[in-house]
N, C-alpha and C positions, 0 to 999 in steps of 0.2 A: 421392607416394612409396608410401600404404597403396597405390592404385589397381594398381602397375607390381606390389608383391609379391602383391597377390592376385590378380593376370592371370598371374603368375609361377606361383603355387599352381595356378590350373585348370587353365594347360598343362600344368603337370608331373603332376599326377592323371588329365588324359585320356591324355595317354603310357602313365602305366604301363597301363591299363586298357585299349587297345589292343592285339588281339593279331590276327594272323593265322590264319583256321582254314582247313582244308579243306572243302570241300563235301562231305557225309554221300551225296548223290546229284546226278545233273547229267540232263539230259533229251534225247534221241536221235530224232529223226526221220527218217523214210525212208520210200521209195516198196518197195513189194514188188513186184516183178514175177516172170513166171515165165516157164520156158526160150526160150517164146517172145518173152519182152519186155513180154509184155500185163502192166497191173497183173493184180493180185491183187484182187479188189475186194470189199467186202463177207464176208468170212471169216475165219476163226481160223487163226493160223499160229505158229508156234516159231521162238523167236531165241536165239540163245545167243550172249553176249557175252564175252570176255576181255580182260582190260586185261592186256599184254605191258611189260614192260619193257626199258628200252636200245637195243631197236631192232626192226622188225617178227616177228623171228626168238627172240627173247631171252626174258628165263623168263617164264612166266605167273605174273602176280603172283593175278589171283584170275579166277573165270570164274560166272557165274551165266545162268539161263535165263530167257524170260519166254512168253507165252503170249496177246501181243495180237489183237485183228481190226483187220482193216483198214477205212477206211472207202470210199466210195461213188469217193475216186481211186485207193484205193493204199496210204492214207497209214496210216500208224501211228507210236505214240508212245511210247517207254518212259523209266522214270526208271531210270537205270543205279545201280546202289548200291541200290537194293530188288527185286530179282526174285529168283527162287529160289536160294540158293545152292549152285555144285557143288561150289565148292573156292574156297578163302581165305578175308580179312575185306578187305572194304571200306574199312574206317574206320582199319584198318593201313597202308595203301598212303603210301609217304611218297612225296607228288607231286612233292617237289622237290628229290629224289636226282637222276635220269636222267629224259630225256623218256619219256614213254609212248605205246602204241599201243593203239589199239580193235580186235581181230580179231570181226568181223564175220559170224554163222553162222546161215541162214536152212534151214527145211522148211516146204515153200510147204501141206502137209498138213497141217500142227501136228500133227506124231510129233516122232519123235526122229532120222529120218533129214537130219542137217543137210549143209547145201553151204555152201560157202565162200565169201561175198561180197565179203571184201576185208581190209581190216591198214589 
């Protein structure tokens, strides 16, 4: 009987102490290419990210920029939720109102003249 109430007590202490969080940031990979298709190889290029809400079209919830080089295929890597910020907080975004979307904005130069790579 002690046994079942103190197995009763852990379970009910690890409940309450369980809680679901959000992730503070999430990680993005991608190949850069440019107008021709060729990667991007080996160079410093500008991303601007924004997380959309309710549907590809719908409000920007926050949008921040980042500033990676690519490596020897293409590839580059950013943690979304720490790069520059232009507008919003990150750590406000309630993930589990509406679904969300990533709009996706590449300058193959790393300026600020961005092009639209997708939603």
């Amino acid at each position: 009987m002690k046994q079942i109430l103190l197995s009763f007590f852990l379970l009910l202490g690890f409940s309450i102490n369980i809680q679901a969080q959000a992730p503070q940031s999430f990680q993005y990979q991608a190949i850069a290419r440019a107008s021709n298709n060729l990667p991007i190889v080996s160079q410093a290029i500008a991303v601007r990210i924004s997380v959309i809400s309710g549907s590809p079209t719908g409000a920007i919830l926050y949008v921040e920029t980042h500033a990676p080089s690519t490596n020897q295929f293409g590839l580059f890597t950013l943690e979304i939720g720490q790069g520059t910020v232009a507008n919003g907080t990150f750590n406000t975004i309630n993930w589990g109102a509406n679904g969300h979307y990533l709009k996706v904005e590449m300058d193959e130069t790393g300026g600020t003249a961005y092009q639209d790579m997708g939603t």
